[in-house]
TIRO-2110 file (N, C-alpha, C; in Angstrom, 1 decimal):
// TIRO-2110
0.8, -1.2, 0.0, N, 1, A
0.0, 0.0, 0.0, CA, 1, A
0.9, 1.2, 0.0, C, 1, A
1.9, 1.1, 0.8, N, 2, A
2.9, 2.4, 0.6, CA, 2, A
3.5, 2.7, -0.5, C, 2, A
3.7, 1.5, -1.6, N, 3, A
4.3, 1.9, -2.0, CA, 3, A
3.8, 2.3, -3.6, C, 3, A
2.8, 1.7, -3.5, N, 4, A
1.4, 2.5, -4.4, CA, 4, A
1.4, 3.5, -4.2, C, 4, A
1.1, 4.3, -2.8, N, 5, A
0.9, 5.6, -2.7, CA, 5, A
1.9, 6.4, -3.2, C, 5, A
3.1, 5.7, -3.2, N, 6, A
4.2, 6.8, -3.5, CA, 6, A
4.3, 6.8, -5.2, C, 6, A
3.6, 5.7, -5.3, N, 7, A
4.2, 5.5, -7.0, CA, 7, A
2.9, 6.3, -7.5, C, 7, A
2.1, 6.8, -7.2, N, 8, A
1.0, 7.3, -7.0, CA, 8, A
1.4, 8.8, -7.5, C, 8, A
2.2, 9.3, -5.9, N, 9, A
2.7, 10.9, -6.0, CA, 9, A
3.6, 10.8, -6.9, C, 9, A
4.8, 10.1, -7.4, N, 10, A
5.2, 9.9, -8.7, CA, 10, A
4.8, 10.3, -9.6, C, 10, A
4.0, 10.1, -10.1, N, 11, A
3.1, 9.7, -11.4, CA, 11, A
2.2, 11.5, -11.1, C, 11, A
2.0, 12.1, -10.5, N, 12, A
1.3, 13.1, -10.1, CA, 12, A
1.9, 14.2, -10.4, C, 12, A
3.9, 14.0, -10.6, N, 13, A
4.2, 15.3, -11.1, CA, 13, A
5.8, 15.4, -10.3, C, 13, A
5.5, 14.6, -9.2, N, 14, A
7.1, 14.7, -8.6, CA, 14, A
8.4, 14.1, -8.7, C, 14, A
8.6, 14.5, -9.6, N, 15, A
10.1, 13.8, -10.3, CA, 15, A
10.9, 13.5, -9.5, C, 15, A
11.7, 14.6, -8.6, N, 16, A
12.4, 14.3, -7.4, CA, 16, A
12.2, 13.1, -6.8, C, 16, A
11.2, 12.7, -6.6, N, 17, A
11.0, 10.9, -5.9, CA, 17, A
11.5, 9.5, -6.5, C, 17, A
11.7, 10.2, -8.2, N, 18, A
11.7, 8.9, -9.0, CA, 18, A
12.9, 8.2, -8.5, C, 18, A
14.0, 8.8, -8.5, N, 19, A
15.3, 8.3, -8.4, CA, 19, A
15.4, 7.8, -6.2, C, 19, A
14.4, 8.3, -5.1, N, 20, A
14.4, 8.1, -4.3, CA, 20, A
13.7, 6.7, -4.5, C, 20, A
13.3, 6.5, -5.4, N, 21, A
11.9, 5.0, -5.7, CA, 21, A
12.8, 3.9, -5.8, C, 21, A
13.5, 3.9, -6.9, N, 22, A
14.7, 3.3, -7.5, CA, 22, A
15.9, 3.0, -6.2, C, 22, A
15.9, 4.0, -5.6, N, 23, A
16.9, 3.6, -4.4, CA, 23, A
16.3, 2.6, -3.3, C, 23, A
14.9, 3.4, -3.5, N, 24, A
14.3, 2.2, -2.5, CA, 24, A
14.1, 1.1, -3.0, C, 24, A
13.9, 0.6, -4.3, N, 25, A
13.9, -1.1, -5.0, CA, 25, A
15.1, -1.7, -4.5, C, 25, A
16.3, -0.5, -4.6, N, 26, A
17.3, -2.0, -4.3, CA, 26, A
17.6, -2.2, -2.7, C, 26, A
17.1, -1.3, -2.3, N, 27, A
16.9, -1.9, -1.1, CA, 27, A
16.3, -3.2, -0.3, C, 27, A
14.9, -2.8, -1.3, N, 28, A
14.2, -4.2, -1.3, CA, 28, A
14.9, -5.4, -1.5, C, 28, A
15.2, -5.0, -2.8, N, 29, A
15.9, -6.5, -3.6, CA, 29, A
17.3, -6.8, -2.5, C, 29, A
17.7, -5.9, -1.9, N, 30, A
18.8, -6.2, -0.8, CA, 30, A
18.8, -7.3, 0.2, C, 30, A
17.1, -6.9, 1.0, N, 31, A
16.3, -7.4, 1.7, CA, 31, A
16.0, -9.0, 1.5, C, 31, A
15.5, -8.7, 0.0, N, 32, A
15.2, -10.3, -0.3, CA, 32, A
16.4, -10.9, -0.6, C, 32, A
17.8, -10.8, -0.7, N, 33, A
18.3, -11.5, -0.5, CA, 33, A
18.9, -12.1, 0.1, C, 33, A
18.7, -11.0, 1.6, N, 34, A
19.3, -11.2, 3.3, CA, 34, A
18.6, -12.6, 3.2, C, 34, A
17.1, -12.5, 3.0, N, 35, A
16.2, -13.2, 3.5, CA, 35, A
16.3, -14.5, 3.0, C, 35, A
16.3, -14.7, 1.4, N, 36, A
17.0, -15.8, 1.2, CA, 36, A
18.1, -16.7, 1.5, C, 36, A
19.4, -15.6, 1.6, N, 37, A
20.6, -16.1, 2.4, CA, 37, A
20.3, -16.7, 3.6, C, 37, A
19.6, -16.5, 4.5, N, 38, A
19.2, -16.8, 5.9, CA, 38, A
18.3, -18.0, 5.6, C, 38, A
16.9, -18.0, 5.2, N, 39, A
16.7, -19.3, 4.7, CA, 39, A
17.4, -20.4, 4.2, C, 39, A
17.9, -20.5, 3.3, N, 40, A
19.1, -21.0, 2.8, CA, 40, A
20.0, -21.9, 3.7, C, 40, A
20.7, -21.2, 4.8, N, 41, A
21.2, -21.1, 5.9, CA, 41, A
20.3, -21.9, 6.8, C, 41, A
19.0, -22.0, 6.7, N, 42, A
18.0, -22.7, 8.2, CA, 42, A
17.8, -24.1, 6.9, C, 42, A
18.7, -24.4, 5.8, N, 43, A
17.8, -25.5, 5.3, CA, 43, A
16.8, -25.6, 4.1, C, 43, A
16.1, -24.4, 4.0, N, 44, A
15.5, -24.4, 2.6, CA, 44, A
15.9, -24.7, 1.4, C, 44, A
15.0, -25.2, 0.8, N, 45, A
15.6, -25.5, -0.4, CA, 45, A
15.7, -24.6, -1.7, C, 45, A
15.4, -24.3, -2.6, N, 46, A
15.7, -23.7, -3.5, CA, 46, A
14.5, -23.7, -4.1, C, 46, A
13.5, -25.1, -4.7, N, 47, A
12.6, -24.9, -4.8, CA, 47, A
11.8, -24.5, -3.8, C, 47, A
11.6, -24.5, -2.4, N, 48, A
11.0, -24.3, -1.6, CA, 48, A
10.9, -22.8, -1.9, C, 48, A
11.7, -22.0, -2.1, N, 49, A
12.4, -20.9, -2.0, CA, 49, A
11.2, -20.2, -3.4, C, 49, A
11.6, -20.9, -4.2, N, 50, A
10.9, -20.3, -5.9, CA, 50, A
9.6, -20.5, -5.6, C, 50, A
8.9, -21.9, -4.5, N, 51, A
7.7, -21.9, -4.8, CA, 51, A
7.2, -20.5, -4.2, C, 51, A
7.5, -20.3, -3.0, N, 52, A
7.2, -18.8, -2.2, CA, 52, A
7.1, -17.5, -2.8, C, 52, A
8.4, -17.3, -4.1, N, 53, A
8.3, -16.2, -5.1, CA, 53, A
7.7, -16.0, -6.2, C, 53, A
7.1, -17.6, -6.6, N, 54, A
6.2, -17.8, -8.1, CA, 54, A
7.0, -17.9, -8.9, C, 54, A
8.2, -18.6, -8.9, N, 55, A
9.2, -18.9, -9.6, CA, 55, A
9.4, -19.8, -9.6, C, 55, A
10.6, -20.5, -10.8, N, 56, A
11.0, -22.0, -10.5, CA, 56, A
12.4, -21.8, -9.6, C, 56, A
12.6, -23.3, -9.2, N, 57, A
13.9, -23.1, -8.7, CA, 57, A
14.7, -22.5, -9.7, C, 57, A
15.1, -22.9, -10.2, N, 58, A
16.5, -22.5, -10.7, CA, 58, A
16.1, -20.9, -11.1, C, 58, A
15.2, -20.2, -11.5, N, 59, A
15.1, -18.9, -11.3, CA, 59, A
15.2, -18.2, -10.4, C, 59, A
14.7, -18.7, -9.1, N, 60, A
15.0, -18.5, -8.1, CA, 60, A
17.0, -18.5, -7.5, C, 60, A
17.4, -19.6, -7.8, N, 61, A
19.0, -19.7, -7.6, CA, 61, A
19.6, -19.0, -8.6, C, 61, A
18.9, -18.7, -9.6, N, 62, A
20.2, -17.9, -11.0, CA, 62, A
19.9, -16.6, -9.7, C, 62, A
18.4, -16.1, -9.7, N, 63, A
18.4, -14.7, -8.9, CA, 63, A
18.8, -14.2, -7.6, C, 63, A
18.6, -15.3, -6.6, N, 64, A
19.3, -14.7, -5.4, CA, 64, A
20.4, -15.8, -4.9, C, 64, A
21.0, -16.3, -5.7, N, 65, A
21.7, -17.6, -5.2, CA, 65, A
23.3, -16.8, -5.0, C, 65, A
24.4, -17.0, -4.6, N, 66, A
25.8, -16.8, -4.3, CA, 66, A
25.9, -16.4, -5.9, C, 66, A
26.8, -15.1, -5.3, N, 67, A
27.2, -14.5, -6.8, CA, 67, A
28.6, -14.9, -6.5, C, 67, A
29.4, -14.5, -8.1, N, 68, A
30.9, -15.3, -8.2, CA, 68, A
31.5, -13.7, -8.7, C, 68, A
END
C-alpha cells in the first residue's frame, strides 16, 4: 500500500521521488536477499524458495543464489 501511494505521487508530477523510488527497489531486492541467504542457511531449499516467489527453482537460484 505504501508503495502505491508513492508510486501514485510519482506519477502526479514529482520527479524528485523517482530516483528516491529506485533507491528504495534496491533496497528491497537487498532485503530479499538477506532473506534468502538466511533461509538457505536454516535448510530451505531452493525450490521451496521459488515456490514462495512464483518462480521456479532454478530462477530462483540464478536470482538470489551466491554470486561469483
Amino acid at each position: 500500500r505504501i508503495l502505491r501511494a508513492y508510486a501514485r505521487r510519482v506519477a502526479t508530477g514529482d520527479i524528485e521521488a523517482l530516483g528516491r523510488m529506485t533507491s528504495l527497489a534496491d533496497d528491497i531486492e537487498a532485503a530479499i536477499r538477506s532473506a534468502v541467504t538466511g533461509l538457505r542457511d536454516h535448510g530451505y531449499s531452493w525450490a521451496e524458495i521459488g515456490s514462495r516467489l512464483g518462480v521456479t527453482r532454478q530462477a530462483a537460484q540464478q536470482h538470489w543464489g551466491a554470486q561469483s
